[in-house]
C-alpha positions in Angstrom: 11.3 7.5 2.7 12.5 10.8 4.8 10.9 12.6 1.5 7.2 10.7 2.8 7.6 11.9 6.5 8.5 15.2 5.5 6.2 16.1 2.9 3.2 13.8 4.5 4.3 16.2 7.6 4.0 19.5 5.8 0.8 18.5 4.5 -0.6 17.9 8.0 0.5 21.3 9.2 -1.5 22.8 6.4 -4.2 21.3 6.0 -7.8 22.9 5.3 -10.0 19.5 5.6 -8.3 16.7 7.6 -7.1 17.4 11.4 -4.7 15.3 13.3 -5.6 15.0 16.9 -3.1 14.9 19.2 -5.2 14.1 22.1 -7.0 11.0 19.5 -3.4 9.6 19.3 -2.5 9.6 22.9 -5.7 7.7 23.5 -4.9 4.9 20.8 -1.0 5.2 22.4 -2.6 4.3 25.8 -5.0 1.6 25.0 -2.6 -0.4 22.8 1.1 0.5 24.1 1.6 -2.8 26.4 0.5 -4.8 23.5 0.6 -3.7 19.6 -2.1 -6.5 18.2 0.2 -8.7 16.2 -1.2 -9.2 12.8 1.1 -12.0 10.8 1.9 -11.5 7.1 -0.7 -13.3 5.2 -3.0 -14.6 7.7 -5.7 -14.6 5.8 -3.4 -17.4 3.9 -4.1 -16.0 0.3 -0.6 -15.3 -1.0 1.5 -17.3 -2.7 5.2 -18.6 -1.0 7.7 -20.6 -2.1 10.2 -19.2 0.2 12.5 -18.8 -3.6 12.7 -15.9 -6.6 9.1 -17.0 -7.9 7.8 -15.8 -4.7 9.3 -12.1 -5.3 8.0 -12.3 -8.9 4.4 -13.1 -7.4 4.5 -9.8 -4.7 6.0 -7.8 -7.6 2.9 -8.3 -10.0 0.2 -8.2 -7.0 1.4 -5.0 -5.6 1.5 -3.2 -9.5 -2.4 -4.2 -9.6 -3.0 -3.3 -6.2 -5.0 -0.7 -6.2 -9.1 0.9 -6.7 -11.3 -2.4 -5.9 -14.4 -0.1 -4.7 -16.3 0.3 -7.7 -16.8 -3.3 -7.8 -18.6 -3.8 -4.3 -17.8 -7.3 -4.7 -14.6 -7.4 -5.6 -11.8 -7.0 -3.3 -7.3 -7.0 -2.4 -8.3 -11.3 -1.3 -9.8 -11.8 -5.3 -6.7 -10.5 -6.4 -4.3 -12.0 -4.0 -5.5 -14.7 -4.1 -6.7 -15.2 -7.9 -3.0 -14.9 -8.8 -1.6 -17.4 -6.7 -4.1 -20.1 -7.9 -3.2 -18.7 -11.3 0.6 -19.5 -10.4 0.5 -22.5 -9.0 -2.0 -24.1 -12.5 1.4 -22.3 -14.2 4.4 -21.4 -12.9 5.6 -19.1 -16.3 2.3 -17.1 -15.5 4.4 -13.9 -14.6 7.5 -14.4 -16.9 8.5 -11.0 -17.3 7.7 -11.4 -21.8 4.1 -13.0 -21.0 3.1 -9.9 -18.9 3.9 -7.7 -21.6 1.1 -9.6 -23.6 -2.1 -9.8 -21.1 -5.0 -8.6 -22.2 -8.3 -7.0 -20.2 -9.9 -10.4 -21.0 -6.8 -12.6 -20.2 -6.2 -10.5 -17.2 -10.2 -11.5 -15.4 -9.7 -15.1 -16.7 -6.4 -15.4 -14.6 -8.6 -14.0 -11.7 -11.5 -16.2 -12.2 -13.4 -12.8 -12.1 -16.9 -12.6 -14.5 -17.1 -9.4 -15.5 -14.7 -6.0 -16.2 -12.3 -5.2 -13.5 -11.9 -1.3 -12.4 -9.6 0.9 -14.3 -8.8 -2.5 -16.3 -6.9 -0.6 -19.1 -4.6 0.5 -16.6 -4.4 -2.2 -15.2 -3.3 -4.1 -17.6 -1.0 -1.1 -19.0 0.9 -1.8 -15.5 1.1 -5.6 -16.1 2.9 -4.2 -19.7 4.9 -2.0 -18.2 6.3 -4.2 -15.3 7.0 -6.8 -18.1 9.1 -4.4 -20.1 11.3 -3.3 -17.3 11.7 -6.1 -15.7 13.2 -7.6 -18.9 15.1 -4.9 -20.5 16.7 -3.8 -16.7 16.7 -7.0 -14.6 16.9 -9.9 -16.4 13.3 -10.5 -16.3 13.1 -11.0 -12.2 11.7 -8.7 -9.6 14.4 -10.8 -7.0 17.3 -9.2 -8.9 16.0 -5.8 -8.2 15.6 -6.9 -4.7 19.4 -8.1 -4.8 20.5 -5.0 -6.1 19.5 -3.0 -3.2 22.1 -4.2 -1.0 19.1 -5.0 1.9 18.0 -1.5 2.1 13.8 -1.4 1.9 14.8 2.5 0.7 16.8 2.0 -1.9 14.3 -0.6 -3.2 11.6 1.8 -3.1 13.9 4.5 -4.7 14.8 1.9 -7.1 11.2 0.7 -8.0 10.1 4.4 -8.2 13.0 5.5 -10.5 12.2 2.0 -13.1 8.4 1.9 -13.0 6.6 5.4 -13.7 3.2 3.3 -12.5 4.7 2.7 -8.9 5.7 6.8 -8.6 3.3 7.6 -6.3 3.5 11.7 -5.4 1.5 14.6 -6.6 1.6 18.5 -6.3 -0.1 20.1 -2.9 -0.4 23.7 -2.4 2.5 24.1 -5.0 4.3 21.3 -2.9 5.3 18.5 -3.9 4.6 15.6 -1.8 5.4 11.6 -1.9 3.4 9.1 -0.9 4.7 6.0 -2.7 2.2 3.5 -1.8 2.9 0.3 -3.8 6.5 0.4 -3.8 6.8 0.5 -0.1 3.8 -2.0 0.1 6.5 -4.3 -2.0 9.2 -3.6 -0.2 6.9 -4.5 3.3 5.5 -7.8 1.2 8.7 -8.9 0.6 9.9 -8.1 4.3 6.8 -9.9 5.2 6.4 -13.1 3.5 9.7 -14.4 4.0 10.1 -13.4 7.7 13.0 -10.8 7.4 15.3 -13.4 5.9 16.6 -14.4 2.5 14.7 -11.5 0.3 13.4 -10.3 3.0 16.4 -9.5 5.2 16.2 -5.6 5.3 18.6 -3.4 7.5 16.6 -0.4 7.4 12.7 -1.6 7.6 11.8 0.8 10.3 12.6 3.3 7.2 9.2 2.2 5.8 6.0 4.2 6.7 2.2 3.2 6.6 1.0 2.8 3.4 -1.8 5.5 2.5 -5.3 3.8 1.3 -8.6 4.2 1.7 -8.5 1.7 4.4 -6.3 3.5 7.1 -7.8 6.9 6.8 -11.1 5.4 7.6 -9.8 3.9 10.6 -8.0 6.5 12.2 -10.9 8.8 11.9 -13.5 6.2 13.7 -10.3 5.8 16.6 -10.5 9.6 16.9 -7.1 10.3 15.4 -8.1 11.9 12.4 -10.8 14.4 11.9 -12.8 15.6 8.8 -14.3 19.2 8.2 -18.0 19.4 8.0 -17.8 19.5 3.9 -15.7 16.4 3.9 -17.5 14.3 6.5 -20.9 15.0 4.2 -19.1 14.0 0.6 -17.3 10.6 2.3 -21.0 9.9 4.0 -23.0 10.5 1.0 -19.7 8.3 -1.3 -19.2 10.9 -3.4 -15.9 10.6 -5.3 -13.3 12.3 -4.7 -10.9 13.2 -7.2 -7.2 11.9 -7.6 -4.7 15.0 -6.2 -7.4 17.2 -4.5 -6.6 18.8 -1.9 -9.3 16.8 0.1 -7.5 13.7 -1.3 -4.3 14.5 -0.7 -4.7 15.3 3.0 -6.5 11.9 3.8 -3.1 10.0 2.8 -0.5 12.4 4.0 -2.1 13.2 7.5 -2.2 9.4 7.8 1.3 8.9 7.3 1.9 11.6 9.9 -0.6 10.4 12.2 1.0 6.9 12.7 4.5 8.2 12.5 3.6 10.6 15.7 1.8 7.4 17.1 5.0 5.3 16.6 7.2 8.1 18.0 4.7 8.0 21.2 4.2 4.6 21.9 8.2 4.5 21.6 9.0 7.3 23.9 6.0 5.3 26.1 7.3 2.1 26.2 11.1 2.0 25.0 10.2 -0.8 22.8 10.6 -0.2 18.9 7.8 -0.3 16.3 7.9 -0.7 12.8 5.3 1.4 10.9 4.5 -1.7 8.6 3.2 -3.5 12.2 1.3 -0.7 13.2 -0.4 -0.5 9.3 -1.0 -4.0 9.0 -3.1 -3.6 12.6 -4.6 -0.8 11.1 -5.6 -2.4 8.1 -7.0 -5.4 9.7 -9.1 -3.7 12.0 -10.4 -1.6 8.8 -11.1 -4.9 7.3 -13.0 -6.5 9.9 -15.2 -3.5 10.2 -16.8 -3.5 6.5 -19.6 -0.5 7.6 -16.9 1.4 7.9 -17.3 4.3 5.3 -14.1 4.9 3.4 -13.5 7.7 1.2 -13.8 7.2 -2.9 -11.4 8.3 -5.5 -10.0 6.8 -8.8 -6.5 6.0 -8.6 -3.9 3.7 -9.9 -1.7 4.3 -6.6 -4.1 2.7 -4.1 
């Protein structure tokens, strides 16, 4: 994860369209330092738990789809969420690791309950494949026995999950740098940390390792709490939702000067407060603030990594 900070870091220093302010942080710091808004794990109660390996299995396959719901304006991450637990719990061989390697488009929106063709559904479903494969020809079919092989390290998961699943390896090429964003896997990694309460699965020694995870959501946020701001050019395309395309320049900064922007909000309200943070609190706030604002006016790209 030091690879996200730095890079995400670089990014900020040089960017051309997205400025973090430092003055929009230590507002945020001050208004929210005595008390981080505590935002559970699934308390919107749409994700499946059995406290066991199926649970893991469940995560792995929701956070491989989890990505580009805004061309659909009614579809969104609580459809899928919480389409494939109902879909798990009619059938618990749902996401055996040789039926995922067999879904089609139109087996894919009848597990969802969804009417119509998803966005990027050929993708999607090219990830459903790929997760099947690997999961069976490298870890005996279940995403818990890569989670067992990473010896309780959320990094070496991430590492792990990047190096076995091309869909999940999130970076791209900024100003001849290359930088790492790595939004699913470390979504994973915080899912499985998550859902079973740091214990069992979920017992990682190094979560504070884990860093926001870069969306459309979180950029949105920070830039209506004052933390990020756009150039003129970019304030006009996000307002008019113009698309943006996948590993511009424009794109890129909105993730990485997010990840930066929390990390230097973390590192404040620490040096503030003495009390520790985890990143993965301060996203999940983040995220739930974005969601309970739906005005708010996200930027619009086509990607399979958020």
């Amino acid at each position: 994860m030091e690879e996200v900070r730095a890079s995400s870091a670089w990014v900020a220093s040089h960017s051309s369209h997205v400025t973090v302010d430092s003055e929009g942080i230590e507002k945020v710091v001050e208004s929210v330092e005595n008390s981080i808004p505590k935002v559970e794990w699934n308390y919107e109660g749409i994700h499946y738990f059995d406290n066991g390996p199926l649970t893991v299995q469940y995560l792995f396959v929701l956070d491989a789809l989890n990505f580009c719901f805004w061309p659909d304006q009614e579809l969104n991450y609580d459809d899928l969420a919480s389409g494939l637990k109902a879909a798990l719990e009619k059938d618990q061989s749902v996401f055996n690791a040789d039926r995922l390697q067999k879904y089609t488009g139109p087996e894919l929106r009848e597990l969802l309950k969804w009417p119509r063709p998803l966005p990027l559904e050929d993708e999607r479903v090219r990830l459903m494949h790929e997760v099947g494969f690997e999961l069976e020809r490298s870890f005996g079919g279940k995403a818990s026995n890569i989670v067992e092989s990473c010896g309780k390290s959320a990094s070496k998961l991430v590492a792990t999950i990047a190096r076995h699943f091309p869909g999940f390896r999130d970076h791209t090429v900024y100003k001849g740098h290359q930088v790492f964003l790595y939004k699913r896997a470390q979504i994973f990694a915080a899912d499985v940390w998550g859902a079973f309460k740091g214990k069992g699965y979920g017992e990682f020694n190094d979560v504070g390792s884990i860093t926001i995870f870069a969306d459309y959501i979180v950029p949105a946020v920070l830039q209506q709490l004052g933390v990020l701001r756009y150039s003129t050019t970019l304030a006009n395309i996000i307002g008019a939702n113009k698309e943006i395309g996948s590993g511009t320049e424009e794109e890129v900064e909105l993730r990485a000067c997010s990840i930066y922007a929390v990390e230097k909000m973390r590192d404040l309200i620490v040096k503030r407060t003495g009390k520790q943070v985890l990143s993965v609190e301060l996203d999940l706030w983040l995220w739930a603030y974005g969601v309970s604002n739906p005005s708010l006016q996200h930027h619009r790209t086509l990607s399979i990594y958020y």
